[in-house]
Residue frames relative to the residue before (quaternion, step in Angstrom):
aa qw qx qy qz dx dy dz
X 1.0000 0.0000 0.0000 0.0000 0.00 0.00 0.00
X 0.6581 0.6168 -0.2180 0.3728 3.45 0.93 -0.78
X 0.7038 0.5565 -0.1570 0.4127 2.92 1.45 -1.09
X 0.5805 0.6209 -0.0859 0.5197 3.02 1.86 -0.89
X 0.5740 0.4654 -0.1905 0.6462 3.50 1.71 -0.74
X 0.6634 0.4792 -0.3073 0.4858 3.55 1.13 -0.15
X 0.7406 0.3935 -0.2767 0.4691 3.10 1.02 -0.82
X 0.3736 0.6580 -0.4565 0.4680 3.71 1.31 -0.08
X 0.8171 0.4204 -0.1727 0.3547 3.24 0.10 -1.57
X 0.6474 0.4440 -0.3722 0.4951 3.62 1.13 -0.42
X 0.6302 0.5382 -0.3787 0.4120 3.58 0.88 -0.38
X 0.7410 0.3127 -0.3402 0.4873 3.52 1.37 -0.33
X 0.5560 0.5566 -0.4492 0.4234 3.03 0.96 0.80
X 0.6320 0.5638 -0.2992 0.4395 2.96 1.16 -0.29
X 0.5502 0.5617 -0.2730 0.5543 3.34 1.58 -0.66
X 0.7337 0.4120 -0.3147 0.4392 3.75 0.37 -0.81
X 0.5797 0.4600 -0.3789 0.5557 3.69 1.53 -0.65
X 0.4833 0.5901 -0.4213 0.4906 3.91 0.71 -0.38
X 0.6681 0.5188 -0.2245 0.4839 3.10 -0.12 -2.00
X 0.8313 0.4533 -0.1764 0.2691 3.83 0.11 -1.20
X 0.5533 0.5276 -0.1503 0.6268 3.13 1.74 -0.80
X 0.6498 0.2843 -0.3976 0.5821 3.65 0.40 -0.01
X 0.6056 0.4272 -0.4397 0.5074 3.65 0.35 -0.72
X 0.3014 0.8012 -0.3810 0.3494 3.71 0.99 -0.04
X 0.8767 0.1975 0.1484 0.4126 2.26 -0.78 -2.74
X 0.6597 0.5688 -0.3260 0.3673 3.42 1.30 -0.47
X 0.5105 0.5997 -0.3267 0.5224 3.32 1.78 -0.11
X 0.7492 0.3328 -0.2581 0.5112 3.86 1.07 -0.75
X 0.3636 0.5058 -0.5217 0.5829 3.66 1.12 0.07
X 0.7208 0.4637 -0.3443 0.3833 3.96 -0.45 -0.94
X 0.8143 0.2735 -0.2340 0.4554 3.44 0.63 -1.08
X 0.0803 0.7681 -0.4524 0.4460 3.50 1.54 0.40
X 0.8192 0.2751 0.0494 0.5008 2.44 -1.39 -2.34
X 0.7329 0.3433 -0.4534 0.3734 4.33 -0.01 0.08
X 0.4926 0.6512 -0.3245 0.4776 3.41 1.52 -0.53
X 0.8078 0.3632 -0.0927 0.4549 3.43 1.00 -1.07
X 0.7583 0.2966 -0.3218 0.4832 3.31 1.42 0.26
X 0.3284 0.6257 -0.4573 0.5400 3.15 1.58 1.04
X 0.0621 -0.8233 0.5567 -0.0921 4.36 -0.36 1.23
X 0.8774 -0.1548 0.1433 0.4310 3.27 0.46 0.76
X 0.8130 -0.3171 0.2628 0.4116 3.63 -0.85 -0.10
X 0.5003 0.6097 -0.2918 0.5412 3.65 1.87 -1.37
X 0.4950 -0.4471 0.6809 0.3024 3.72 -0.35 -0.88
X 0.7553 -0.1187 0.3159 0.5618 3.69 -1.47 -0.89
X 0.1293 -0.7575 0.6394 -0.0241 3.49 -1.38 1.05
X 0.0260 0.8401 -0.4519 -0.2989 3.59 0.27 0.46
C-alpha cells in the first residue's frame, strides 16, 4: 500500500513540475517573439 501511495505522489509531482515547465518555456517563447518585434525606439515597424 505504501508503495502505491508513493507512487501516486511522484506522479503528481511530476505533473505540477510538467505543468510548470511549460508555463516556463511558454513564458520565454512570448517574451521572445516581443523582444523581436520591438525595432528600436519606434515600437513595431512594418
Amino acid at each position: 500500500m505504501m508503495i502505491f501511495m508513493l507512487a501516486a505522489a511522484m506522479t503528481i509531482a511530476m505533473l505540477i513540475a510538467t505543468a510548470f515547465a511549460l508555463h516556463q518555456e511558454a513564458a520565454r517563447v512570448s517574451l521572445r517573439t516581443k523582444r523581436a518585434n520591438m525595432r528600436g525606439f519606434g515600437g513595431r515597424h512594418a
